[in-house]
C-alpha positions as a Markdown table, in Angstrom:
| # | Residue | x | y | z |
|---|---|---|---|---|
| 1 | Unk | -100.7 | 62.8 | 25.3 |
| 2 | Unk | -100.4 | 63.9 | 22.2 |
| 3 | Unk | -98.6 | 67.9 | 21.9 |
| 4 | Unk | -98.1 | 70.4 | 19.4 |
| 5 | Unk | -94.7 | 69.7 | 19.0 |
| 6 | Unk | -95.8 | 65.7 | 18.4 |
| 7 | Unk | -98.4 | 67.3 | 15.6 |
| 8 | Unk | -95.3 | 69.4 | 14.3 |
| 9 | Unk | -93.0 | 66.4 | 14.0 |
| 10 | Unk | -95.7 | 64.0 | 12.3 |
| 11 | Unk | -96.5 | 67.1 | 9.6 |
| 12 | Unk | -92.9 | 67.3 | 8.9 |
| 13 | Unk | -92.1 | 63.2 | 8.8 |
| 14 | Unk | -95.4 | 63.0 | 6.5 |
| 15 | Unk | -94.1 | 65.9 | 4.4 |
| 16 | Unk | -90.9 | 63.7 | 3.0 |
| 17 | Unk | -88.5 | 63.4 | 6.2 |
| 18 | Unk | -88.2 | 60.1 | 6.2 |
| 19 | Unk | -85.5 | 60.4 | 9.3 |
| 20 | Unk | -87.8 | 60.9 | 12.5 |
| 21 | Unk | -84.5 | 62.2 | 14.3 |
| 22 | Unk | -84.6 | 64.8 | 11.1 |
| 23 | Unk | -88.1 | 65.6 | 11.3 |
| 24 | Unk | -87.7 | 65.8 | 14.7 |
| 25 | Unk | -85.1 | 68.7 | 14.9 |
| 26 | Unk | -86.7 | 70.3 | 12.0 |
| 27 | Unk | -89.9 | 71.1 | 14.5 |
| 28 | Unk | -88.1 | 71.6 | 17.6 |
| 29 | Unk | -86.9 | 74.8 | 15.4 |
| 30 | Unk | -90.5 | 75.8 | 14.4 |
| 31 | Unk | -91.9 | 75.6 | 17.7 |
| 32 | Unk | -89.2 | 77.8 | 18.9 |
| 33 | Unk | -90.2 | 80.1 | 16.7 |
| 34 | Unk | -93.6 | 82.9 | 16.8 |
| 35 | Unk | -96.2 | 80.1 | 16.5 |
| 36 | Unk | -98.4 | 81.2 | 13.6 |
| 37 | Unk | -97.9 | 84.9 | 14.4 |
| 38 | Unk | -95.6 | 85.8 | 12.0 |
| 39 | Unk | -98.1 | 87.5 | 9.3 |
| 40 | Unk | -99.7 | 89.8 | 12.1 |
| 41 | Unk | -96.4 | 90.8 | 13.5 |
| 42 | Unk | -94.6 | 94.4 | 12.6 |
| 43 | Unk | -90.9 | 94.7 | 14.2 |
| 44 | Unk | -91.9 | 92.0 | 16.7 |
| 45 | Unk | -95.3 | 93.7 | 17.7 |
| 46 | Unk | -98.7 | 93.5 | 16.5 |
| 47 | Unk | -99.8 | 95.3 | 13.5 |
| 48 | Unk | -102.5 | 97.1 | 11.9 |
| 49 | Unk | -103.4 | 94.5 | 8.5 |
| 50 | Unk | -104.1 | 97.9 | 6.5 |
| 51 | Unk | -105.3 | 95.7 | 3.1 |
| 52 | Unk | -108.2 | 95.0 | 5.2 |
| 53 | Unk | -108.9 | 98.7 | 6.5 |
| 54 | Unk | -111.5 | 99.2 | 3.1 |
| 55 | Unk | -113.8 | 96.7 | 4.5 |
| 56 | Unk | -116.5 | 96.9 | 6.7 |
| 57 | Unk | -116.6 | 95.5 | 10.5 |
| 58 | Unk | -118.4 | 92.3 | 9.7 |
| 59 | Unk | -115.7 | 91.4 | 6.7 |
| 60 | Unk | -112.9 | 92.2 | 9.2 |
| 61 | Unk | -114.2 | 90.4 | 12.4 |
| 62 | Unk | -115.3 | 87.4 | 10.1 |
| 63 | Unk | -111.4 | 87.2 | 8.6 |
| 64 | Unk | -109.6 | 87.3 | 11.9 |
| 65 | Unk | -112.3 | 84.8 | 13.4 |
| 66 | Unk | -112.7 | 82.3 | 10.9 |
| 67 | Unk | -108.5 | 82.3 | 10.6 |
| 68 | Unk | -108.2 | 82.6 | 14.3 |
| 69 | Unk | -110.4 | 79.1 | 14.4 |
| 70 | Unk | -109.1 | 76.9 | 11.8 |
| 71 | Unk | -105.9 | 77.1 | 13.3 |
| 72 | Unk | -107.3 | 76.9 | 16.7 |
| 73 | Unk | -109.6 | 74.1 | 15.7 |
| 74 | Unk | -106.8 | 72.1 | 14.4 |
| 75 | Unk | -104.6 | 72.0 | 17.6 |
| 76 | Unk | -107.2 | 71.5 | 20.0 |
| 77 | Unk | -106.0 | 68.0 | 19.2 |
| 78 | Unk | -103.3 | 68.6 | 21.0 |
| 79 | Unk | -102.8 | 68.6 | 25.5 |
| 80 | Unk | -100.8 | 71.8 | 25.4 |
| 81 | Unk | -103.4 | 73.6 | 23.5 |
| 82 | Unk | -102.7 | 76.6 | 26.3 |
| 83 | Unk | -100.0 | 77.7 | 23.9 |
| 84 | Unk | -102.6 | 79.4 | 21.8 |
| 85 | Unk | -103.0 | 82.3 | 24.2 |
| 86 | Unk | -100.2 | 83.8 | 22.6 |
| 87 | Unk | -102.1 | 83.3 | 19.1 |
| 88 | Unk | -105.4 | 85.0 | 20.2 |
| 89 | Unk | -103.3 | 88.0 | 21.7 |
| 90 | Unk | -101.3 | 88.6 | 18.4 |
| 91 | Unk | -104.3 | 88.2 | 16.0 |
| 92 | Unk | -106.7 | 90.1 | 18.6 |
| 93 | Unk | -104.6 | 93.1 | 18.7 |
| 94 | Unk | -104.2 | 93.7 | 14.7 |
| 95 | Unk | -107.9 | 93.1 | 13.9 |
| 96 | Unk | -108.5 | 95.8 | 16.5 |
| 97 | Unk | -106.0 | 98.2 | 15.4 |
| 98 | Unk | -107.5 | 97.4 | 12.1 |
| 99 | Unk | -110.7 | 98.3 | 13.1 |
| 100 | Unk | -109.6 | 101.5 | 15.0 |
| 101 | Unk | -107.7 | 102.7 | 11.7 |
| 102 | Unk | -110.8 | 102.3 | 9.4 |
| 103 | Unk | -112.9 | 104.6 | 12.2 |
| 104 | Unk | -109.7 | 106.8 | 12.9 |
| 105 | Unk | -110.8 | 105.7 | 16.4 |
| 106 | Unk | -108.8 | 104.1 | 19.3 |
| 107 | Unk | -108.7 | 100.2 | 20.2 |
| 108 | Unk | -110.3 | 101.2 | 23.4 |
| 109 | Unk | -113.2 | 102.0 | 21.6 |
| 110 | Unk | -113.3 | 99.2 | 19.3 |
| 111 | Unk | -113.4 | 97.4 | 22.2 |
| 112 | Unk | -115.8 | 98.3 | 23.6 |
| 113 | Unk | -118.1 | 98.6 | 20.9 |
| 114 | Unk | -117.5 | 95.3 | 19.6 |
| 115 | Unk | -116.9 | 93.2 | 23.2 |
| 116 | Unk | -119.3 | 89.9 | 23.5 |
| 117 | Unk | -120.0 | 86.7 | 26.2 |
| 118 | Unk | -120.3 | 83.7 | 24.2 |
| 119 | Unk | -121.5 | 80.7 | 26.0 |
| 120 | Unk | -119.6 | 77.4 | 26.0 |
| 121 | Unk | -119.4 | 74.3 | 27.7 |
| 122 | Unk | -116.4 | 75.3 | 29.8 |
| 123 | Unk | -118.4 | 78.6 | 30.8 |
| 124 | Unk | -119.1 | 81.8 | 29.4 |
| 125 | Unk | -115.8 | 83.0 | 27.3 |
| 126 | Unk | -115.4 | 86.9 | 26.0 |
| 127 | Unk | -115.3 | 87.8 | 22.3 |
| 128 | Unk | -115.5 | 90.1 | 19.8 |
| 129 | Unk | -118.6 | 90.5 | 17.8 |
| 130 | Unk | -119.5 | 92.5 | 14.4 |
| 131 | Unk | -123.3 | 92.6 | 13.5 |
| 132 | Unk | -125.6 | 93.3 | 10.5 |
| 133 | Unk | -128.5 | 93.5 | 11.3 |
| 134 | Unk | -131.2 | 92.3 | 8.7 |
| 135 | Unk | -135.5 | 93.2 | 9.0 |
| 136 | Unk | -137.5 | 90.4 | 9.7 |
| 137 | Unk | -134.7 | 87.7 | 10.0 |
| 138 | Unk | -132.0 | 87.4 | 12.3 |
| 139 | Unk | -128.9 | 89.9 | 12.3 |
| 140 | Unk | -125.7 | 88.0 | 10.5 |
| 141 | Unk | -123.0 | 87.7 | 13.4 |
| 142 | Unk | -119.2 | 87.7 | 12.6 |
| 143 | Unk | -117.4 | 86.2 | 15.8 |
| 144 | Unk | -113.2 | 85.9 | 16.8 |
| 145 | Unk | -113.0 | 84.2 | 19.9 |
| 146 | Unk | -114.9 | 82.4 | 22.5 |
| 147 | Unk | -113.4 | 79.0 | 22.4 |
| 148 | Unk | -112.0 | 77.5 | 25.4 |
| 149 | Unk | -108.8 | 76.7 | 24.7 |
| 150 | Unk | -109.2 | 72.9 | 26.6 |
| 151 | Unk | -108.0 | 69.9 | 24.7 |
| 152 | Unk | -110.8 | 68.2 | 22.6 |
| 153 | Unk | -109.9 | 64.9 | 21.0 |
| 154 | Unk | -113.1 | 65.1 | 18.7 |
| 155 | Unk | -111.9 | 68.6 | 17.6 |
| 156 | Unk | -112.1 | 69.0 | 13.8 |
| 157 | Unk | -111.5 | 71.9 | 11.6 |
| 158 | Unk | -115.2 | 73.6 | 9.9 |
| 159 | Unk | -114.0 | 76.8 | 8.5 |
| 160 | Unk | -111.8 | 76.7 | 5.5 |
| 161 | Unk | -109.6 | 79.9 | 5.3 |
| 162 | Unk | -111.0 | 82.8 | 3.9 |
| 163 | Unk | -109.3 | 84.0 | 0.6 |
| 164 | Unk | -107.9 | 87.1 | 1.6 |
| 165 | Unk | -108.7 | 90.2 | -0.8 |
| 166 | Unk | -105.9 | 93.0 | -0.9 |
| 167 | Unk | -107.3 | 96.1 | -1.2 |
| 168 | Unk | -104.9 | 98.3 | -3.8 |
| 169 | Unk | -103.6 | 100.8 | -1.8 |
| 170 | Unk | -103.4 | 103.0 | -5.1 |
| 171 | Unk | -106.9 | 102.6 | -6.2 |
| 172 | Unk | -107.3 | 105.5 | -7.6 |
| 173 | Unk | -105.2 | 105.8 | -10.0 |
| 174 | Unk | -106.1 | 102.3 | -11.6 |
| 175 | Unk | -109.5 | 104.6 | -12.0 |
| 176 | Unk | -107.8 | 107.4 | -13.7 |
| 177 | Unk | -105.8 | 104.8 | -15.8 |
| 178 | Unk | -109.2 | 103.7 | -17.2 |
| 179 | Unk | -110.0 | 107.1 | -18.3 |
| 180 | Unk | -113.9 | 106.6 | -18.2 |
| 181 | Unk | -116.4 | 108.8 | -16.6 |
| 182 | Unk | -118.1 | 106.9 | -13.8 |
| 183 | Unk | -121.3 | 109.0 | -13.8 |
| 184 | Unk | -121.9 | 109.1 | -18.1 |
| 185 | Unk | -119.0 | 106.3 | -18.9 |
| 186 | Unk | -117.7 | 109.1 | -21.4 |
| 187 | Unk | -113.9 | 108.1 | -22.5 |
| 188 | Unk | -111.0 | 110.8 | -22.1 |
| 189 | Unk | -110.5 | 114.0 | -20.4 |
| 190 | Unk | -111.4 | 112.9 | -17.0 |
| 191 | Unk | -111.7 | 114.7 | -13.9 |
| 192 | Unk | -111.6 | 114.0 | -10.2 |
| 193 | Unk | -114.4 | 114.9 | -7.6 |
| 194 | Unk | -113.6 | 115.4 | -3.8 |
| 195 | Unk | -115.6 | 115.6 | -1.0 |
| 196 | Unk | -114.3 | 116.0 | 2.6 |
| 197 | Unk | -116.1 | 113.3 | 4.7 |
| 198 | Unk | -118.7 | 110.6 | 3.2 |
| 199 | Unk | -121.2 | 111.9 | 5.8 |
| 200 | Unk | -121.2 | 115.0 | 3.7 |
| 201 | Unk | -123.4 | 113.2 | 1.2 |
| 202 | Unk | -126.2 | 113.2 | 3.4 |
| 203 | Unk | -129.1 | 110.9 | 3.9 |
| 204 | Unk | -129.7 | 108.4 | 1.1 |
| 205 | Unk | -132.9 | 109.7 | -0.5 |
| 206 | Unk | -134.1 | 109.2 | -4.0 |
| 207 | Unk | -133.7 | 112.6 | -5.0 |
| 208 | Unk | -130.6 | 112.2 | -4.2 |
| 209 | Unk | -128.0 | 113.0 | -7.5 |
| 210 | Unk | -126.2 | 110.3 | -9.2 |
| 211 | Unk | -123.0 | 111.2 | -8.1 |
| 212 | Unk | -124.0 | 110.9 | -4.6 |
| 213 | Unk | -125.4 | 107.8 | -5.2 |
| 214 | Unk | -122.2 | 106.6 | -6.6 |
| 215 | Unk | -119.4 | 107.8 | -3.9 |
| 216 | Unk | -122.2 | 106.3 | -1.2 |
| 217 | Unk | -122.2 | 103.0 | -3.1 |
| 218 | Unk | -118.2 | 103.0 | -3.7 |
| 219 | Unk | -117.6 | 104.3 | -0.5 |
| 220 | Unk | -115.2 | 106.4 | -1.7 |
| 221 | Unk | -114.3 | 110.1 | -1.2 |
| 222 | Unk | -113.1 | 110.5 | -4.7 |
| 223 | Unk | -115.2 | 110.1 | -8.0 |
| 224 | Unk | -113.7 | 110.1 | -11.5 |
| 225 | Unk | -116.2 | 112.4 | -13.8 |
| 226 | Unk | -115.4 | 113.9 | -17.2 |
| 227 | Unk | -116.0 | 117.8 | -17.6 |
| 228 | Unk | -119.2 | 117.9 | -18.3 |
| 229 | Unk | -119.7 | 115.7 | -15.6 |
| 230 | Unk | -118.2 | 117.8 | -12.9 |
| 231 | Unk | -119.6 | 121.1 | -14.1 |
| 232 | Unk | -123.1 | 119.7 | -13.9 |
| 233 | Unk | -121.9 | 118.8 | -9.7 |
| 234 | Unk | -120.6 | 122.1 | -8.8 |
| 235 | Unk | -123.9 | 123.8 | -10.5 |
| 236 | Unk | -126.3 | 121.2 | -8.6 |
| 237 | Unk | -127.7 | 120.0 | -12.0 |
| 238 | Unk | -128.2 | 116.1 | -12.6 |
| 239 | Unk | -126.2 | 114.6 | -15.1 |
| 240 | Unk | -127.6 | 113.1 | -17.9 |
| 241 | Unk | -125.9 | 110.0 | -19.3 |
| 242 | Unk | -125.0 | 110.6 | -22.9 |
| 243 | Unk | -126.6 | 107.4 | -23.9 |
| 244 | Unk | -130.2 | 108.7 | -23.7 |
């Protein structure tokens, strides 16, 4: 029965170690090691990923899942399979830390807001579900978890790993670098708007003002506006683009 030190030794002889006995040793030592955990560990404990904390629940949950599965996908092959526990645990705790930063929440809560039963054929299996939910058509579901971690010698991988988007952490200033209105695209003498909370926009409505509209769509707390720009916010006039 093949297990996933067998898989680790055949990668390693295939890679260019001709020696078995080489290739041998050479896996012994990554086995011993974190077993894919490494990128979701923080002074040997499970981390918040904060380059994913800017996007929403779906993009989060469907990052961790469809990672989460490739990997576990690929060593279903193997009979000691029951090794991966270790994996859900380490990338279960991060994506809902993650989760719990973005909302300034606690994991408890993530958990239970985002909680699921999935069934399989080994029996209903608990996982973590993020929802959008669409009119008229059914809501898009992103998923990490629910797969019975039972050896399965038709097991094949079907998601190919997201490419991972880093967020810059200094985003702002890459705006102010561009020195370009966001509301008029005017060039030079730029200002920046603050608001406290993004629910202190309000209710999207169409009389809503453009630089509502455009923190709302950016998400953002900040907007970059030249003077005139920012004069016309504070007085609760619209701004008018200096192109009409």
């Amino acid at each position: 029965m093949a297990g996933l030190r067998n898989l680790a030794v055949g990668a390693h002889h295939l890679a260019g170690r001709r020696d078995i006995t080489e290739a041998s040793r050479e896996a012994g030592r990554v086995m011993h090691r974190p077993f894919k955990c490494a990128p979701y560990l923080q002074g040997g404990k499970p981390a918040k990923q904060a380059a994913l904390t800017n996007g929403d629940d779906y993009s989060i949950v469907a990052t961790f899942g469809a990672i989460y599965r490739g990997v576990v996908q690929y060593y279903l092959l193997a009979g000691d399979g029951h090794r991966l526990h270790r994996l859900r645990w380490v990338m279960e705790t991060p994506m809902l830390k993650t989760l719990a930063g973005k909302h300034r929440s606690s994991v408890s809560k993530m958990v239970a807001k985002h909680k699921a039963k999935t069934s399989t054929p080994h029996g209903p299996r608990t996982c973590f579900d993020a929802r959008i939910e669409r009119n008229g058509r059914q809501p898009l579901v992103a998923r990490f978890g629910g797969i019975p971690l039972h050896r399965q010698k038709s097991a094949r991988v079907i998601d190919r790993q997201p490419i991972r988007v880093d967020y810059p952490h200094k985003e702002l200033i890459t705006r102010l670098l561009a020195d370009t209105c966001e509301i008029c695209q005017q060039a030079g003498n730029v200002q920046v708007h603050h608001i406290r909370k993004l629910v202190d926009l309000g209710i999207p409505t169409p009389l809503q003002p453009e630089w509502a509209k455009a923190m709302a769509n950016r998400r953002r707390k900040t907007l970059v506006v030249c003077a005139s720009c920012h004069d016309h916010i504070h007085t609760g006039q619209p701004a008018t683009p200096l192109t009409q």
